[in-house]
GUMIVEX-956730 format. One line per field, with one value per residue (C-alpha): residue number from 1; chain; y, x, z. Coordinates in pm, 1 decimal. Each point is the difference from the previous one (the first is absolute). Layout:
! GUMIVEX-956730
seq <- NUM_...
mol <- A_...
north <- Y_...
east <- X_...
up <- Z_...
! end
This chain:
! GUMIVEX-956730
seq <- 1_2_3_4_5_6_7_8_9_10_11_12_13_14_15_16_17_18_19_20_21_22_23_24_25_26_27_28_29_30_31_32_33_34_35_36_37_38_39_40_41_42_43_44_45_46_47_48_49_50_51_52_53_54_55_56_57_58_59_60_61_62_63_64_65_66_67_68_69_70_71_72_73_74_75_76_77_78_79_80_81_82_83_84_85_86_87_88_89_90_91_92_93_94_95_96_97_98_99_100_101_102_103_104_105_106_107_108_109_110_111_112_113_114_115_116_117_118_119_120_121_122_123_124_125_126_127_128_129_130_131_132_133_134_135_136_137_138_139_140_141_142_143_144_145_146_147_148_149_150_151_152_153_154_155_156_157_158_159_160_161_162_163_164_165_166_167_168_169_170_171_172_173_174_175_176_177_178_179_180_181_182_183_184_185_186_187_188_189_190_191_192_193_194_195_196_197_198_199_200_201_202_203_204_205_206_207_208_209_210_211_212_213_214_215_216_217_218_219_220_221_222_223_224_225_226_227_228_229_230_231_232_233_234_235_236_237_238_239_240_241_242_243_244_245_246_247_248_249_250_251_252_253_254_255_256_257_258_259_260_261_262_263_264_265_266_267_268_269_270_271_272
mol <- A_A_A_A_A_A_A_A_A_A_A_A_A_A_A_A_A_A_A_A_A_A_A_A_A_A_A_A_A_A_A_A_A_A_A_A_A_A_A_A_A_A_A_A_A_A_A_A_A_A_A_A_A_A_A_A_A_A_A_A_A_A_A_A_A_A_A_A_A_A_A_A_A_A_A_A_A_A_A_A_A_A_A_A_A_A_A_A_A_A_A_A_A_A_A_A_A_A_A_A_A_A_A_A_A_A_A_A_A_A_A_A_A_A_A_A_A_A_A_A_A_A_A_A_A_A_A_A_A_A_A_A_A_A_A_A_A_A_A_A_A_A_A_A_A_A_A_A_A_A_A_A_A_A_A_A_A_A_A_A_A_A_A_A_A_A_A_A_A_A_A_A_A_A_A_A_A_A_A_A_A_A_A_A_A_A_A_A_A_A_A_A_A_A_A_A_A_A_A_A_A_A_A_A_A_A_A_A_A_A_A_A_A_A_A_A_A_A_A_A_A_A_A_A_A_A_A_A_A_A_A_A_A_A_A_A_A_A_A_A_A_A_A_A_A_A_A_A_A_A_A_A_A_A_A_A_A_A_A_A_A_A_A_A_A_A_A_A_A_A_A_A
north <- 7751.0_31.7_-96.8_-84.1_87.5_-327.1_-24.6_-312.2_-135.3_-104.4_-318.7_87.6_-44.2_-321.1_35.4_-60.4_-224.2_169.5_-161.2_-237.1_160.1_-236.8_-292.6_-59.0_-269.3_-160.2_-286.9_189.4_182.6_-350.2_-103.0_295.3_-9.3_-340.8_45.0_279.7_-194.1_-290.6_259.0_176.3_-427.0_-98.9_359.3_-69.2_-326.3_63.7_279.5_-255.9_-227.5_243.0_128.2_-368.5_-149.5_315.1_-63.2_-409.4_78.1_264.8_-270.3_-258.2_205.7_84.7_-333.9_-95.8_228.9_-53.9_-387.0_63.6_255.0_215.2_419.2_238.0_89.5_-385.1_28.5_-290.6_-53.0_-225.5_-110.0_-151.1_-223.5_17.8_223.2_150.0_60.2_-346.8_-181.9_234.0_-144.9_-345.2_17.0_-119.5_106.8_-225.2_117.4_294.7_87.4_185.2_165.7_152.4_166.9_18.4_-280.8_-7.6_-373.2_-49.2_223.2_93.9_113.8_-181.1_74.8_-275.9_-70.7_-256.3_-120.7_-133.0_-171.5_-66.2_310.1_25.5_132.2_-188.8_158.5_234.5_-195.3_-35.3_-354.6_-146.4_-287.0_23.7_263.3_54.5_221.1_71.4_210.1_116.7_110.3_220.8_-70.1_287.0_-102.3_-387.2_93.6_174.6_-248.7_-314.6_85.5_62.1_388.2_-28.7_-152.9_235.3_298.6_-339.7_-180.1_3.3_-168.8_27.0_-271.6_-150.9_-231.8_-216.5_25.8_239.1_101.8_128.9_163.4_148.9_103.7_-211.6_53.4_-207.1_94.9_402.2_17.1_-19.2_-207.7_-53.0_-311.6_-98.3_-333.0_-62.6_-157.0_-140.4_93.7_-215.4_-37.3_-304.2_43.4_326.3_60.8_203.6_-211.0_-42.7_-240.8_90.3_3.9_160.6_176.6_326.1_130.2_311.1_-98.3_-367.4_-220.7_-351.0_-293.1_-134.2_-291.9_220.0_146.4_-296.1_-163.7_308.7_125.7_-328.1_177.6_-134.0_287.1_-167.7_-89.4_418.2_98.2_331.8_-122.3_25.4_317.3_0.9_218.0_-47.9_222.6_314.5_-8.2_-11.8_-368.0_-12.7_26.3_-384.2_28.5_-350.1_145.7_238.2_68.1_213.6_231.4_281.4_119.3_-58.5_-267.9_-112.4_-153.1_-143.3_-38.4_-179.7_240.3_-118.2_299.2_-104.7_53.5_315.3_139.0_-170.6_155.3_-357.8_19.9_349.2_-80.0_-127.7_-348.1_-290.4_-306.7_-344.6
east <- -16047.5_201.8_320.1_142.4_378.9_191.5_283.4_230.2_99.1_387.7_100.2_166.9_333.0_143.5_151.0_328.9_96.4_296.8_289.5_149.1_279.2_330.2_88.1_375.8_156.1_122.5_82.3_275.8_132.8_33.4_220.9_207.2_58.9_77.3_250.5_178.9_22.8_160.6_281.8_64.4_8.0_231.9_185.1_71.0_90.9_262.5_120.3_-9.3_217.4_237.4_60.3_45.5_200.1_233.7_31.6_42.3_258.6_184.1_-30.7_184.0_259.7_122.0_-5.4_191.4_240.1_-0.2_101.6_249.5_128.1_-9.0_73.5_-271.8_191.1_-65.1_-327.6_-237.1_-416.6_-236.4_-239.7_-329.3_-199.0_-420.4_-199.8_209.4_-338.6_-148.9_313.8_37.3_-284.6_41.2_340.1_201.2_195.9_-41.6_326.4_229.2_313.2_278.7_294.7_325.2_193.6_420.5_-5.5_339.6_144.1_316.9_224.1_-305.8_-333.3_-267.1_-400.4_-172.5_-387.2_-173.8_-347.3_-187.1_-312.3_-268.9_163.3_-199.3_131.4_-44.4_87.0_280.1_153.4_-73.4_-48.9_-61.6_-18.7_291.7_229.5_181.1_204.3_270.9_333.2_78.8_324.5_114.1_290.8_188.1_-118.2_89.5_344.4_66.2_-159.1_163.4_303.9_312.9_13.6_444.5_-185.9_-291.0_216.0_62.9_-280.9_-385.0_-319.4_-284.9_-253.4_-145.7_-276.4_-14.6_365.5_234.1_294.4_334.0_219.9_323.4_326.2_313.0_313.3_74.2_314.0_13.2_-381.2_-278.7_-273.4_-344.0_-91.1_-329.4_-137.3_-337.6_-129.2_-308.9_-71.9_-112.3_-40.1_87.1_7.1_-34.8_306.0_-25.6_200.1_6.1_57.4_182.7_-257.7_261.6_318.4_57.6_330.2_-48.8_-252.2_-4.5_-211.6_136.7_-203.5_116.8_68.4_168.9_248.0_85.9_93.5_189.3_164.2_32.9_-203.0_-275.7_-226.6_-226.0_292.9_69.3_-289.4_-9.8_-17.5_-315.8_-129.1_-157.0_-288.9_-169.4_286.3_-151.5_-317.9_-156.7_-52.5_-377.0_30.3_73.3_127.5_-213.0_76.5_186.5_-91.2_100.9_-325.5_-85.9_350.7_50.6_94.3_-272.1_47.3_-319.8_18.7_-254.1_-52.9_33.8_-244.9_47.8_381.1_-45.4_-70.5_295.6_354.5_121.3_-236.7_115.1_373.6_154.5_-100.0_257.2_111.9_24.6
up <- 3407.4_267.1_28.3_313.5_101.4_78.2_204.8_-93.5_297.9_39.4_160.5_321.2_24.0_176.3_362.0_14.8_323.0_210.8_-143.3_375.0_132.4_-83.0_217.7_122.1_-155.6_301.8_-183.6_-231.0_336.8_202.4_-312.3_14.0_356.8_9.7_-273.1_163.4_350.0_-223.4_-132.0_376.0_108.7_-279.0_21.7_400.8_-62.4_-207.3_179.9_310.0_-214.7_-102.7_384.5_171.0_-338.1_48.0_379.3_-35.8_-254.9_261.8_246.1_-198.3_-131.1_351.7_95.9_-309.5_78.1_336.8_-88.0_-229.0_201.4_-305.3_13.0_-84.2_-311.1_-128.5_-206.9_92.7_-222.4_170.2_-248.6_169.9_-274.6_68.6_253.3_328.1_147.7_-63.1_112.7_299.4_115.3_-36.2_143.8_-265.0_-325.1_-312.5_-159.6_70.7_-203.3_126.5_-208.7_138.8_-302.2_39.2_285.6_135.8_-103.2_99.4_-274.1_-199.2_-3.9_-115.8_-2.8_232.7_-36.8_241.0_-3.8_310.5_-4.2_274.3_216.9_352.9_316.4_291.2_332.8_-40.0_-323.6_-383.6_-85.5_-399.8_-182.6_-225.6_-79.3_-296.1_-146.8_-286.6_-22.3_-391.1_-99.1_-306.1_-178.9_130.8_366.3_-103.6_-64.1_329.2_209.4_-161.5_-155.3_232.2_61.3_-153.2_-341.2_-35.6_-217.4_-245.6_-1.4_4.2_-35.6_-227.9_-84.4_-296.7_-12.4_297.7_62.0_184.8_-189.2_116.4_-199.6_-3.8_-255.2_-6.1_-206.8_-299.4_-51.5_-8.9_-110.9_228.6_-29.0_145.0_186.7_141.1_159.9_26.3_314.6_127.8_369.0_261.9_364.4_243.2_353.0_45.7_-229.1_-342.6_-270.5_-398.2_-238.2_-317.7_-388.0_-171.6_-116.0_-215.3_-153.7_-177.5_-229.4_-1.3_240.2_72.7_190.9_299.9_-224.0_-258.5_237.6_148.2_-340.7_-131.6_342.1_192.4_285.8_178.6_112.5_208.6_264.3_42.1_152.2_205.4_396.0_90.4_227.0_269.8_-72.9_347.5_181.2_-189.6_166.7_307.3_76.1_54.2_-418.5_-121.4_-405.3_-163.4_-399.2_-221.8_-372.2_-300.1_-134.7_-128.5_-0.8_374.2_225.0_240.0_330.1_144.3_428.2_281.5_263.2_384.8_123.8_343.4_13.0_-153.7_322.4_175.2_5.9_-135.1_-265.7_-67.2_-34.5_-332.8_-99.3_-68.1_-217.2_112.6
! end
């Protein structure tokens, strides 16, 4: 018998495809790309904002200055609410506010803030719908400004609640003592005035009503004359209220931005 050699034959083995080369993902690079063109948009837009707020705000504080006739020493802030850029173009300011810190008033400084509303320029002038503004006074700046200068070594003011309060030291007998009346201010025709709330001797605070029964006086008929606050600033500022709070008296003004520009308007205002 013969036997016959057999070769097992082996499967071949499978072809392997060439693997496709890899395709871009254009979609993932479009996304990047756009993203980074939205950062260099937003990044010179507010670098755009910055430059023309900075510039707007130079503007104003030289015309500020330039209307109150104020030195370069005095330190002026313009404060522009919303977008320079997007007001730019439409020509118009919503609301700007404008602070001048140690504004000369009369015997005293005071910080002055004003507010101005619908601002455009048309032609060569600045033109709003209302202006507004506000003078606060410390104590220490209170006293100088409203106290004669011969009784400022002896007396003072300081505030408490909604009233002013003036106080002083008298002599009863050989030893001194403190008095203080309490006032509540008020303006009326341009003219800064106060009615009397209370009295204080040493430690003990009497009514109106009370001092009048023990002392025989009537407060209310010694009120301080009236001042007239309008000859301390430049009449184009029109006093309309006056306040005690947050530890300062407030006086709240109109402003005539038209006779700003005038010498009249620039001179010191007056009292009927």
């Amino acid at each position: 018998m013969t036997h016959l050699d057999q070769t097992d034959v082996l499967p071949r083995p499978p072809e392997t495809e060439d693997p496709e080369p890899a395709r871009p993902r254009w979609g993932l690079l479009i996304v990047a790309l756009a993203g980074l063109l939205l950062i260099l948009v937003a990044s010179l837009g507010v670098i755009a904002e910055t430059v023309a707020r900075a510039e707007v705000q130079r503007i104003g504080v030289e015309e500020v200055r330039a209307r109150l006739d104020a030195p370069a020493s005095e330190r002026i802030e313009v404060d522009i609410a919303g977008s320079v850029l997007l007001q730019e173009l439409v020509g118009r300011y919503d609301r700007v506010g404008v602070t001048v810190y140690s504004f000369p008033t009369g015997r005293a400084n005071a910080d002055l803030t004003v507010t101005v509303e619908g601002a455009r320029r048309v032609d060569d002038a600045i033109v709003a719908d209302k202006v507004s503004g506000a003078v606060t006074l410390t104590a220490a700046q209170a006293t100088a400004l409203l106290l004669p200068a011969d009784a400022q070594g002896e007396m003072r003011v300081g505030f408490s609640d909604g009233d002013m309060v003036v106080s002083g030291s008298v002599l009863a007998g050989t030893t001194p003592v403190t008095v203080s009346a309490a006032v509540t201010p008020h303006f009326e025709n341009g003219r800064f005035s106060t009615a009397f709330s209370s009295l204080t001797v040493g430690d003990k605070t009497l009514s109106l009503d009370e001092v009048a029964a023990q002392a025989g006086i009537d407060l209310s008929t010694l009120q301080p004359a009236p001042a007239c606050v309008a000859e301390t600033m430049p009449s184009f500022l029109h006093p309309r209220d006056v306040r005690v709070t947050d530890q300062q008296l407030r006086m709240e003004f109109d402003v005539d931005l038209a006779a700003s520009d005038t010498v009249e308007g620039r001179a010191p205002g007056s009292c009927p």
